[in-house]
C-alpha positions in Angstrom: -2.3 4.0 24.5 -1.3 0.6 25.9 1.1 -1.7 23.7 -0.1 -5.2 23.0 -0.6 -7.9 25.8 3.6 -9.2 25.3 1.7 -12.4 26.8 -0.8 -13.6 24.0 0.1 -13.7 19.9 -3.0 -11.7 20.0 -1.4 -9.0 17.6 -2.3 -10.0 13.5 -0.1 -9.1 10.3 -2.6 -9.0 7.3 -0.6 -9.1 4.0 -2.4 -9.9 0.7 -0.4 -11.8 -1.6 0.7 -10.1 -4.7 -1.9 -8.2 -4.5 -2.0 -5.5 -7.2 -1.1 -8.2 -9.7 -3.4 -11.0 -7.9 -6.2 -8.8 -8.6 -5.8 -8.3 -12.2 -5.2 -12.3 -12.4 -8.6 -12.9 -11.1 -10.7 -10.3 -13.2 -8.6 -11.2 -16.2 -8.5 -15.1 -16.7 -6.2 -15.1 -19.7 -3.1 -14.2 -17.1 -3.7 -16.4 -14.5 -1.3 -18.7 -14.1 1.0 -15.9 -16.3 3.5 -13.8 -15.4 1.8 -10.3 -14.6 4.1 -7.0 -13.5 2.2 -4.1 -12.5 3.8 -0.6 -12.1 4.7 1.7 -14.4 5.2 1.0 -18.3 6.7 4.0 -19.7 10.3 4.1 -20.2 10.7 5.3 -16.4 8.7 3.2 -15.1 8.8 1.4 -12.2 7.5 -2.3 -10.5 5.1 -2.1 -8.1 3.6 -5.5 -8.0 5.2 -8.4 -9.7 3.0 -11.9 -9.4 4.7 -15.0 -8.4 4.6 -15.9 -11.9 6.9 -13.1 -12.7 9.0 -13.4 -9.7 10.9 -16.4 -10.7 12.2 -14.8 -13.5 13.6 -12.4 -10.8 11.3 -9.3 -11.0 10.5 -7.8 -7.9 9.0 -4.6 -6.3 11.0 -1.0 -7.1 12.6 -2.6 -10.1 12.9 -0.5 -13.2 10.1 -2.0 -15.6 12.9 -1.4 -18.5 14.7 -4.1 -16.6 11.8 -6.2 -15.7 11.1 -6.7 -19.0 14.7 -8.0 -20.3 14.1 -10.9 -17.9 11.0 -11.5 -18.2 10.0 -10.0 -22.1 7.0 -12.5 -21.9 5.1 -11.0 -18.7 1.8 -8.8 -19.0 2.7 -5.4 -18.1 0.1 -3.3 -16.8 -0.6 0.2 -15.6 -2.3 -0.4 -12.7 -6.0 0.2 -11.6 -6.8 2.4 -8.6 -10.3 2.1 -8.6 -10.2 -1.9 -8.3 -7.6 -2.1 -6.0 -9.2 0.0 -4.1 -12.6 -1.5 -4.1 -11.0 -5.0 -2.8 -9.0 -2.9 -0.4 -12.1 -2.0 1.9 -13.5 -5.0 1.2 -10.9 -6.4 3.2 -10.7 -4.1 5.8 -13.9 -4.5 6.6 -13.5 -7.9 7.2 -10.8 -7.0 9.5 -12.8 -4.9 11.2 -14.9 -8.2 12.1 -12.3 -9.1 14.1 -11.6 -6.2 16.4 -12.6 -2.7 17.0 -9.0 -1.8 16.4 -7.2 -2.3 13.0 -5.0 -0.1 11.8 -4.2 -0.1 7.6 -0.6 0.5 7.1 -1.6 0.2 3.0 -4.1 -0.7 0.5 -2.9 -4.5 1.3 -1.7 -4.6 4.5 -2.6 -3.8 7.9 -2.7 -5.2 11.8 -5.6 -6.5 13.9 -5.4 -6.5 17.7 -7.6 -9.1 19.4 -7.3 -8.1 23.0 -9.4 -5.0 22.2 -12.3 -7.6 21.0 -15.1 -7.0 23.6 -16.6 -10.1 23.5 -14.6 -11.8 26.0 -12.2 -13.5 23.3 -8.6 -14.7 25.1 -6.5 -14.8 22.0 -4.6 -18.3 22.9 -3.0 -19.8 20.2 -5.5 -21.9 19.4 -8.0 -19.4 19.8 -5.7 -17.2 17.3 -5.4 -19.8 14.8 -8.7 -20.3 14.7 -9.6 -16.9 14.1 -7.4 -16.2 11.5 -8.1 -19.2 9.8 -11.7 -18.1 9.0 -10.4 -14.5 8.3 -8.6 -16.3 5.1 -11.0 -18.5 3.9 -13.6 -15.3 4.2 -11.4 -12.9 2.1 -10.8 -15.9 -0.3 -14.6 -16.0 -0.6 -15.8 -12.5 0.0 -12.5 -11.6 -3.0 -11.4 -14.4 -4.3 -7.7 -13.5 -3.0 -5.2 -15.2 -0.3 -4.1 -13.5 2.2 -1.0 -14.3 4.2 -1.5 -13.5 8.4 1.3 -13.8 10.8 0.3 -13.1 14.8 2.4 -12.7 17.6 2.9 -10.8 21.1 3.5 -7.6 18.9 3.7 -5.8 15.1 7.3 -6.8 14.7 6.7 -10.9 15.2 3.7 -10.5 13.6 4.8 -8.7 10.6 7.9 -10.7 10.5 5.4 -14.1 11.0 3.1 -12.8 7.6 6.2 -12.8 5.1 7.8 -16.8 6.6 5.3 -18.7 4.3 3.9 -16.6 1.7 1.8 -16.8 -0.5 -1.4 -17.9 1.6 -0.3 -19.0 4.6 -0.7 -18.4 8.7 2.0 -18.4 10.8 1.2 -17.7 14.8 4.2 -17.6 17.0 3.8 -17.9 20.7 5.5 -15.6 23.0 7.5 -18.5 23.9 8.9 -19.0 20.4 9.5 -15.9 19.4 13.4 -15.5 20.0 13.6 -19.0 18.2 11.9 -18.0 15.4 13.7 -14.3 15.1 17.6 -15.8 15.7 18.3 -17.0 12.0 17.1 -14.0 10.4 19.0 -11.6 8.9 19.5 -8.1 11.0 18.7 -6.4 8.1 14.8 -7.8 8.7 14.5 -5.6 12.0 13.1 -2.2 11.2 15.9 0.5 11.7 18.7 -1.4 10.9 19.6 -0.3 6.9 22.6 -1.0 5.1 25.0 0.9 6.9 24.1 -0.3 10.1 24.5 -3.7 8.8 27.6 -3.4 7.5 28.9 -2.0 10.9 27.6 -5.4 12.9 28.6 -7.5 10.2 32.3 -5.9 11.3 31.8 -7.2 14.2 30.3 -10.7 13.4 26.9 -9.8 14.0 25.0 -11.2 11.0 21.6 -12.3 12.5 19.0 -11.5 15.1 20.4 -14.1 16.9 23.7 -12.8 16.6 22.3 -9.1 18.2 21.1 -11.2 21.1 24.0 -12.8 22.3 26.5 -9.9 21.5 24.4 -7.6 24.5 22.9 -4.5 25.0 25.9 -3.0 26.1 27.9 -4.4 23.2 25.3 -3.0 20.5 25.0 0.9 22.6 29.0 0.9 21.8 28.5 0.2 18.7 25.2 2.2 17.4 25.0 4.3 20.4 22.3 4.6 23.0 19.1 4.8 21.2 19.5 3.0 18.8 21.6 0.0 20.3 18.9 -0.1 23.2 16.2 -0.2 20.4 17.5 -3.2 18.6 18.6 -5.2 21.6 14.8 -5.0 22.6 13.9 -5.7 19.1 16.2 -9.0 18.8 14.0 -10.4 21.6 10.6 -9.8 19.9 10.0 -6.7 22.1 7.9 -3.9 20.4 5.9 -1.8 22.6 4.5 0.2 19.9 -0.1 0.1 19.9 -2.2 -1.1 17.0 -3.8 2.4 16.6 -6.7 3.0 14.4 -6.6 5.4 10.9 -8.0 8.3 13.3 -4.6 8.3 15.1 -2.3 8.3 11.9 0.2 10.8 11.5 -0.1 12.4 8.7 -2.2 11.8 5.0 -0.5 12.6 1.4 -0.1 11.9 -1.6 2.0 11.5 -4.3 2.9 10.9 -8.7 5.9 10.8 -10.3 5.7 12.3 -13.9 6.7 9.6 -17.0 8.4 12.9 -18.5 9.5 16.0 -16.4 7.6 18.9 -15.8 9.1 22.1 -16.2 5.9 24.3 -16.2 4.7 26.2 -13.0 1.0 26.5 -14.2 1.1 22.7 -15.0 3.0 22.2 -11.1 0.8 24.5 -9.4 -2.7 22.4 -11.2 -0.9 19.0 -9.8 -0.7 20.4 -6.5 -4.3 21.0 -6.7 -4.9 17.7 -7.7 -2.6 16.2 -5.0 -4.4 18.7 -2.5 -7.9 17.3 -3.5 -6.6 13.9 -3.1 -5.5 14.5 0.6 -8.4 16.4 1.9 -11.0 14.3 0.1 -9.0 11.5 2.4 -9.3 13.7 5.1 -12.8 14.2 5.3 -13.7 10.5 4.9 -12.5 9.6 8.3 -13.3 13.1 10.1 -9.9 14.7 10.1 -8.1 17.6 9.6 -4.4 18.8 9.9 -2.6 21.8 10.7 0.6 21.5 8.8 0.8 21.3 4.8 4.0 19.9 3.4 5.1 19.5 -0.3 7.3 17.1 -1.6 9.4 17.7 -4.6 12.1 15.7 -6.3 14.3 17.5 -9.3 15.5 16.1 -12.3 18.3 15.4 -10.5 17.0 12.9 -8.0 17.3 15.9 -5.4 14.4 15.5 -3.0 13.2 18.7 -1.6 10.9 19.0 1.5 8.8 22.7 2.3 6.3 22.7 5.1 4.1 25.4 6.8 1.7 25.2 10.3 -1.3 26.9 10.1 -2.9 28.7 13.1 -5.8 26.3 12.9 -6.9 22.7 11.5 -7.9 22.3 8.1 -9.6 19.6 5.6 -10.4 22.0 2.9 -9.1 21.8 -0.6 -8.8 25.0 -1.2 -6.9 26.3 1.6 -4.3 23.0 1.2 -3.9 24.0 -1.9 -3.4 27.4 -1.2 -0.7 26.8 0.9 1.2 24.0 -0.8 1.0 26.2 -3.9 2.9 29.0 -2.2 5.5 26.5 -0.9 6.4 25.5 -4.3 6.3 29.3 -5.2 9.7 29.0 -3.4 11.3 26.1 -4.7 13.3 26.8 -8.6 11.8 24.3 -10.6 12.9 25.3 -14.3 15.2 22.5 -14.6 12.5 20.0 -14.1 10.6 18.0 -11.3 10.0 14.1 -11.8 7.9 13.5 -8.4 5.6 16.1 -6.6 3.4 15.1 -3.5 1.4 16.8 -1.2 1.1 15.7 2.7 -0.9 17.2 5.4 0.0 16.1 8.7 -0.6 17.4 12.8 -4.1 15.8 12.8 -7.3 16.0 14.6 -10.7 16.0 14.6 -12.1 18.5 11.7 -13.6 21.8 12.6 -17.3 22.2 11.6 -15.9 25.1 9.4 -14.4 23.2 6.9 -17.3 21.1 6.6 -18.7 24.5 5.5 -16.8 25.8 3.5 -15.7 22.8 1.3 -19.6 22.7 0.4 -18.0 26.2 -1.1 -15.1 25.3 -3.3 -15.2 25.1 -6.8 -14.8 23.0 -9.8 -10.9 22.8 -9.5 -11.4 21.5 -6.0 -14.0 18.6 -6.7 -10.9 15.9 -7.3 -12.0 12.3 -6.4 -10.2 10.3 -3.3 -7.0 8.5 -4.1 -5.1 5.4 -2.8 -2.7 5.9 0.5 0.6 7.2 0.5 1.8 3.9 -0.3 0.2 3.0 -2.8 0.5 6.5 -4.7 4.2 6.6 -3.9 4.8 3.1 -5.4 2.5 2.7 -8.5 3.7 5.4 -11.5 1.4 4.7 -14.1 2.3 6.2 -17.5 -0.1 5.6 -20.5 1.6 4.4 -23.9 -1.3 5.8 -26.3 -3.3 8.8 -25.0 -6.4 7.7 -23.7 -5.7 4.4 -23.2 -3.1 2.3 -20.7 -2.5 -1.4 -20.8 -5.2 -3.3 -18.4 -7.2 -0.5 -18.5 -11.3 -1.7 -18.1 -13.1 -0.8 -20.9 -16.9 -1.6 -23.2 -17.5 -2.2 -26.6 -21.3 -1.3 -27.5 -21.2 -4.2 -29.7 -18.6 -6.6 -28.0 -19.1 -5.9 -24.0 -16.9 -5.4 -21.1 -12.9 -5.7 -21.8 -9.8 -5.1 -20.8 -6.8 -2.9 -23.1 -3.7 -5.5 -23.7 -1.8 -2.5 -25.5 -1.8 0.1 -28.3 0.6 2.6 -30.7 0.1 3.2 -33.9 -3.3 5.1 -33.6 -4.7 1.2 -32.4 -6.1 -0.5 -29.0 -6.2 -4.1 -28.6 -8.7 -5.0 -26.4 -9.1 -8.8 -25.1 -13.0 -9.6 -23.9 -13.4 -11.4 -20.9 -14.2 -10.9 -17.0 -13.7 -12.3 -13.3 -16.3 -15.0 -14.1 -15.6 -16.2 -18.0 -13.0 -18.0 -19.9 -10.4 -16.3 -21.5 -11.9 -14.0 -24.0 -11.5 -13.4 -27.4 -9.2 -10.1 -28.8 -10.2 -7.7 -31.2 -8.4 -4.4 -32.1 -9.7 -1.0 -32.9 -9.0 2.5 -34.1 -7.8 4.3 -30.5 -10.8 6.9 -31.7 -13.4 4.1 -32.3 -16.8 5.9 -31.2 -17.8 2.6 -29.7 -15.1 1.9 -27.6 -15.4 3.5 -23.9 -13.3 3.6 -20.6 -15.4 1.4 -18.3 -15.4 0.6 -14.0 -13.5 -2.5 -12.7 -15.9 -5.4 -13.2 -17.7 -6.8 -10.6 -16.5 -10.0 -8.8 -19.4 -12.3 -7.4 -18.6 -13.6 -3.8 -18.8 -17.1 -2.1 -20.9 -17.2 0.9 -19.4 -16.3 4.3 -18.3 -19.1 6.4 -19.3 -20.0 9.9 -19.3 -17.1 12.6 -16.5 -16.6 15.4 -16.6 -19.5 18.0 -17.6 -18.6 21.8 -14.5 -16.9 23.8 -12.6 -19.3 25.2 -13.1 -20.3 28.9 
């Protein structure tokens, strides 16, 4: 597949702000405005989404929540809710798909646009790009009532790169002209492939920033990183990335992953996550007509060792029983007495699905019928750990007698609830007995839109 036209910033960066904890602002107005951390709450838990509230205080993403909240003891902590993120998520995506027949997702909140596959005779300009984009914000701030941060540019690096200059809410579009201007103050460490020892090894050499990379030479950085990568990053310097926009049917693998608030030492309860994981996958799987040929499983230890096991089968598969199958006799082979604190489940090798598995996953029982789960990135960065059983802290909920609410915390055999929704003041509280008969788990609540704005103008002449 051809890269992006290095001509035209026809290449967009979608990146909504703060999004996990953006979205619980909006459906919960007693934290907007607040500090709000979402991620895990437990005692190993982990940030996965700290608003910009919360991120003056310091708190950021992959932070310990233990540490999180000894800076910012004051924030809302929440679990996390799949099923609302998600929701917003396609919403989103679908707007994107508006724009071009070619978007690919990278994330529940992110994902890239090219507008030279638009059929409609569109010549993404500048101004034309601006334009665009402009009316792709102010529709996901009506359709969701979320900002969105876009960057655009000749390719995904500039663009990517563009999206994170201004946030939150803001559109940066960098002409192909500009690019090396804008890249030569950055930090190396914002090119992708260039991690902390490589980084080290420049700054030896007094190679700091992009700009720095660019002037040193190509042959300079092959002595130094060798040929691949020093030939990578000199083209990378210069804003050059070859690499397509390609579509979810094209993406390399599909998994899933949970890390366990306390470790699990049990096969039986291993070999039923794998399931779960499995059912996860293939239910992803099936939604955009794919299957895979080779089942990997994921496990870390107790001791932060991460092990990797992976098998090709003869033949492409989507069905949950057969992943599971296999990824259960992978960990068969793995010791796992000590204890394992992440599992996942991947299943990569893709292609179109065989009419077979259609078939037989029509077959497959109970154990198999596991509802659809977030991508890899969201799974792999979102550990939510209830601190009451039943019951985790944002969690949507119903009262028979007091409505639709949302759980602010429990212990002590009680829930606090706070009643209020996307459209209401902040609500009252109330607390209950965590058994209260009346008290029910709930779906995310509904968010009215705006109207959409104005359509796409005419292509440009």
């Amino acid at each position: 597949m051809p890269g992006p036209d290095p001509t035209r910033p026809g290449v967009l960066h979608l990146d909504l702000d703060a999004f996990f904890a953006a979205v619980e602002q909006r459906d919960k107005p007693s934290l907007r405005g607040r500090p709000v951390v979402v991620g895990g709450v437990g005692g190993r838990g982990v940030v996965a989404t700290a608003s910009y509230e919360a991120r003056r205080f310091g708190i950021g993403s992959a932070m310990p929540t233990a540490q999180a909240r000894r800076l910012c003891p004051g924030a809302a902590y929440l679990a996390g809710r799949f099923e609302a993120y998600r929701r917003v998520s396609a919403e989103v995506m679908a707007l994107a798909r508006e724009l071009s027949t070619l978007v690919e997702p990278v994330s529940l909140d992110e994902a890239y646009v090219d507008l030279g596959a638009r059929t409609d005779g569109l010549v993404p300009d500048p101004e034309t790009v601006t334009r665009v984009a402009e009316r792709f914000r102010a529709d996901v701030l009506a359709r969701t009532g979320l900002t969105v941060s876009v960057g655009a540019g000749a390719s995904k690096l500039v663009a990517k790169i563009a999206s994170d200059l201004r946030k939150p809410d803001a559109l940066v579009v960098v002409p192909p002209a500009e690019q090396e201007a804008l890249l030569a103050p950055l930090p190396v460490r914002r090119i992708p492939g260039v991690g902390a020892v490589s980084a080290e090894r420049l700054a030896r050499h007094g190679l700091r920033t992009v700009g720095d990379l660019t002037r040193a030479g190509e042959t300079e950085l092959v002595r130094l990183l060798g040929r691949a990568h020093g030939s990578s990053l000199w083209a990378l310097a210069r804003g050059i990335d070859p690499r397509p926009v390609v579509s979810e049917r094209e993406a390399k693998s599909v998994s899933a992953e949970e890390t366990f608030g306390v470790d699990l030492t049990g096969r039986s309860e291993l070999e039923h996550r794998v399931g779960q994981l499995a059912g996860r996958v293939t239910a992803r799987l099936r939604a955009q007509g794919l299957a895979g040929r080779t089942v990997t499983i994921k496990v870390r230890r107790f001791d932060f060792q991460t092990l990797n096991r992976s098998r090709t089968l003869q033949h492409a598969t989507a069905s949950t029983r057969e992943v599971t199958r296999q990824a259960r006799e992978l960990l068969a082979g793995l010791e796992v007495a000590d204890g394992v604190r992440l599992l996942g489940v991947g299943v990569s090798g893709l292609t179109e699905y065989a009419q077979a598995d259609l078939l037989s996953d029509t077959e497959e029982g109970p154990e198999d019928a596991v509802a659809d789960e977030p991508g890899e990135e969201a799974v792999d960065e979102l550990r939510i750990e209830p601190t009451e059983p039943g019951w985790r802290p944002g969690q949507d909920v119903a009262h028979d007698e007091h409505g639709p609410g949302w759980v602010q915390g429990s212990g002590a055999g009680r829930v606090t609830v706070r009643f209020e929704g996307p459209h209401t003041l902040p609500g009252r509280i109330r607390t209950f007995a965590i058994t209260d008969p009346a008290l029910h788990p709930a779906d995310p609540p509904v968010y009215q839109p705006e109207p959409p704005t104005t359509p796409d103008p005419p292509p440009s002449s």
